[in-house]
C-alpha positions in Angstrom: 120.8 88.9 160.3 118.6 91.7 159.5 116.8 93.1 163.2 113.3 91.6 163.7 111.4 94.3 163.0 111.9 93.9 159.4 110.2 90.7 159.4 107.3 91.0 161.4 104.1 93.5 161.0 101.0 90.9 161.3 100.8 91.3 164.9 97.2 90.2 166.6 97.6 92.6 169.5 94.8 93.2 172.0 94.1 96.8 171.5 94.8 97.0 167.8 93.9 96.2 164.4 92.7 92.2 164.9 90.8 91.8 161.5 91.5 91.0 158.3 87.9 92.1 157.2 84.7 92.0 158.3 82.9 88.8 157.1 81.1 89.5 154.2 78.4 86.8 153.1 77.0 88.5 149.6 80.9 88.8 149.0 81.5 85.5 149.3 78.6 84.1 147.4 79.6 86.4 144.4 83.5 85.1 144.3 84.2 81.9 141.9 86.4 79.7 144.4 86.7 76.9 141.9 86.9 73.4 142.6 88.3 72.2 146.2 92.0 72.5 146.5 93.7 70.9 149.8 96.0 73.4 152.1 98.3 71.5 154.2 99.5 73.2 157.7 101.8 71.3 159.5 101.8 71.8 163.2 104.3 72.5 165.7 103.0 71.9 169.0 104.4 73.6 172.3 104.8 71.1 174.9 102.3 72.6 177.3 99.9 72.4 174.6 97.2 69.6 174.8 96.3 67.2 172.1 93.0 68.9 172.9 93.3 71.7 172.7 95.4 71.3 169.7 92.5 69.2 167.7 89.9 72.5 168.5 92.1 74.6 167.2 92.3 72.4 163.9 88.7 71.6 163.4 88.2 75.3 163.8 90.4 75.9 160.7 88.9 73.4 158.8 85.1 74.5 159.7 86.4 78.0 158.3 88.4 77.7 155.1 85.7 75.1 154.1 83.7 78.3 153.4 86.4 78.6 150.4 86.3 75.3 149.3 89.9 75.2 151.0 90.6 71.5 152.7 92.7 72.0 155.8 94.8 68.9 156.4 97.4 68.5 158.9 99.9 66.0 157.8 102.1 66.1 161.0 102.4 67.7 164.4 105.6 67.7 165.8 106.3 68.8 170.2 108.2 72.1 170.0 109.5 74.0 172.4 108.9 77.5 172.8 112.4 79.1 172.2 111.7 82.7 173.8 109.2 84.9 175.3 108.6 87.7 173.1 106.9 87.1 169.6 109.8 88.8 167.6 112.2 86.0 169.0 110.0 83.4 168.3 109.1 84.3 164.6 112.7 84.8 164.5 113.9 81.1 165.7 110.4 79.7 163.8 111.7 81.1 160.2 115.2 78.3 160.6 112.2 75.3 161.1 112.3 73.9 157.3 109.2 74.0 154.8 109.4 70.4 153.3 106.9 68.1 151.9 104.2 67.8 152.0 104.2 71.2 154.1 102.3 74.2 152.7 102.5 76.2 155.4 104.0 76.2 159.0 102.1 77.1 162.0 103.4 76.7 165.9 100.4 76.7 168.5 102.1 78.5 171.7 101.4 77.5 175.5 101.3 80.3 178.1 103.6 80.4 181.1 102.9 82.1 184.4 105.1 85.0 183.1 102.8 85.2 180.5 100.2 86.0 182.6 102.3 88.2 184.8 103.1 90.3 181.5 99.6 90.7 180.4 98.1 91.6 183.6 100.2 95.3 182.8 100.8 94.9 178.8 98.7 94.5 175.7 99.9 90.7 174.4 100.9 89.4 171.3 98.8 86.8 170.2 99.9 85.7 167.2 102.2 86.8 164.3 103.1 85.8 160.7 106.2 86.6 159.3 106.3 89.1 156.4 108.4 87.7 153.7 106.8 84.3 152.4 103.8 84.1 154.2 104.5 80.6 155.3 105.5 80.5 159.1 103.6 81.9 162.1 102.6 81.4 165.5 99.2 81.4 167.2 98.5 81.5 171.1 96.7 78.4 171.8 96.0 78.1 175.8 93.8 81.2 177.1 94.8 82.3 180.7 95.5 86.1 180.7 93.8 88.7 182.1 94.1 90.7 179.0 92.9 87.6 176.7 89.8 87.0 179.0 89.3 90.6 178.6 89.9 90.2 174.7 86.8 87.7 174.5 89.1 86.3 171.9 89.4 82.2 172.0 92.4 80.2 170.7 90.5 78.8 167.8 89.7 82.7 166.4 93.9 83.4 166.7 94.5 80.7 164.7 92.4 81.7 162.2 93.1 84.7 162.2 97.0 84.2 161.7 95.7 81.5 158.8 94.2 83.9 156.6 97.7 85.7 157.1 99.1 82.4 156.0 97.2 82.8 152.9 97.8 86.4 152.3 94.9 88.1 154.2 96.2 92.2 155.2 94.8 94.0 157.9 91.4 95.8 157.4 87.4 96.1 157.6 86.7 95.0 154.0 87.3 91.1 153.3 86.2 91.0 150.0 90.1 91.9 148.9 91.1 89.1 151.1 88.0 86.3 149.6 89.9 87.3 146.1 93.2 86.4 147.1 92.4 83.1 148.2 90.5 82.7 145.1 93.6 83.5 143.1 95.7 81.1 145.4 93.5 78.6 144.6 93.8 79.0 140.4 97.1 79.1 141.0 97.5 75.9 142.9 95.2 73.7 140.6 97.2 74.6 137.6 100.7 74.2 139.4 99.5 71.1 140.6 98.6 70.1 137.6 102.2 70.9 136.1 103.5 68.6 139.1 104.5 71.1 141.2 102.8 69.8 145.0 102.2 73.0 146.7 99.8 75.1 147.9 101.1 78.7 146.4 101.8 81.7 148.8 101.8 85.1 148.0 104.4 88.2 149.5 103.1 91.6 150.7 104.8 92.9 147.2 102.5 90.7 145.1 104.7 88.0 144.2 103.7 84.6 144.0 105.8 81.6 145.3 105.2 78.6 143.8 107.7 75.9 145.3 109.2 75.6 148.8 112.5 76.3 147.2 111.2 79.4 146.1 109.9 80.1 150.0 113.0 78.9 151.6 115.3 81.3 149.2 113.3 84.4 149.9 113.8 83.5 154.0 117.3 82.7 153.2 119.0 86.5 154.2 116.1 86.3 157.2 117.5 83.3 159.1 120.1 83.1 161.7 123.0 81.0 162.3 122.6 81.0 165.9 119.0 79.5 166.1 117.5 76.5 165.1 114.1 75.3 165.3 113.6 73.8 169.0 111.8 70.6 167.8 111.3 68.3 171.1 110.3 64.8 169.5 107.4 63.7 166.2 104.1 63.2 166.7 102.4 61.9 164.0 
């Protein structure tokens, strides 16, 4: 397996780049969205999570992407287990959990343990991450604790949407018009895919190319995954 590194760049760290553009109201009013398309996130749910705080995190999302004319539906959340400590071993162990139907995207809400909070009384914290390759799979913090998150003013509902415009293709940076265009384009691109039969939401990769079936997604994570891990799923929740 290639090192983590490789996969891994949309960090939400404390002290650095935490936007993926400013929001921009004129922008958005300019850009043709198109009719309402659904985005499906299925949920992996850490064990120390609550169904509460879960269900804050989700009508968070679905306040936001509405903006877009993007439904957020959650057709399943499943109890996972939180397989390691650092975020580079978790992406790594959360790329092996499969994207099936009707799955559009993967996204695990992580509980905080009291070496978390140990760890960022002295460290800057990872609060989130996407990996790098499909777009598909990431993780968001969703318990606040910390001293450094307190500090942050961040909340868990703000991580999660800010790893979901990750999920949707959203880069780093101050303008979000280039972001409001990509989910525009995701959004043509899923009506008329949907139309020819094909049921998922498109994602797109940090070299421009569009994926338009979870086969297509699972072969490009394919070389990524490792024999050794699996995805630490505790029991369904439906």
């Amino acid at each position: 397996m290639k090192t983590s590194r490789s996969i891994l760049i949309f960090y939400l760290l404390l002290f650095g780049c935490t936007t993926t553009g400013i929001p921009d109201k004129q922008a958005l009013n300019q850009i043709d969205f198109g009719p309402p398309e659904k985005l499906r996130i299925c949920i992996y749910k850490d064990v120390t999570v609550s169904d509460k705080q879960a269900e804050e995190i989700i009508v968070a999302l679905q306040e936001e992407f509405a903006h877009f004319g993007l439904e957020i539906e959650v057709p399943w959340i499943k109890a996972w287990k939180r397989p390691a400590f650092g975020g580079d071993e978790i992406i790594n162990n959360f790329v092996s959990c499969p994207l099936d139907s009707p799955c559009d995207r993967l996204l695990a809400l992580v509980g905080r343990s009291f070496k978390d909070f140990l760890w960022g009384m002295i460290m800057p914290e990872i609060h989130g991450a996407v990996e790098n390759i499909s777009m598909t799979k990431g993780f968001s913090v969703a318990e606040i604790g910390s001293f450094n998150q307190m500090l942050s003013m961040s909340s868990a509902p703000r991580i999660a949407i800010h790893e979901t415009y990750h999920l949707l293709g959203c880069e780093h940076g101050l303008n979000s018009k280039p972001c409001y265009e990509k989910i525009a384009q995701l959004k043509r691109i899923a009506r008329k895919s949907r139309l020819a039969g094909r049921d998922f939401f498109p994602s797109v990769t940090l070299d421009k190319k569009i994926l338009i079936s979870r086969r297509d997604v699972e072969k490009k994570l394919e070389p990524f995954k490792s024999n050794t891990l699996s995805c630490e799923i505790i029991s369904n929740k439906n």
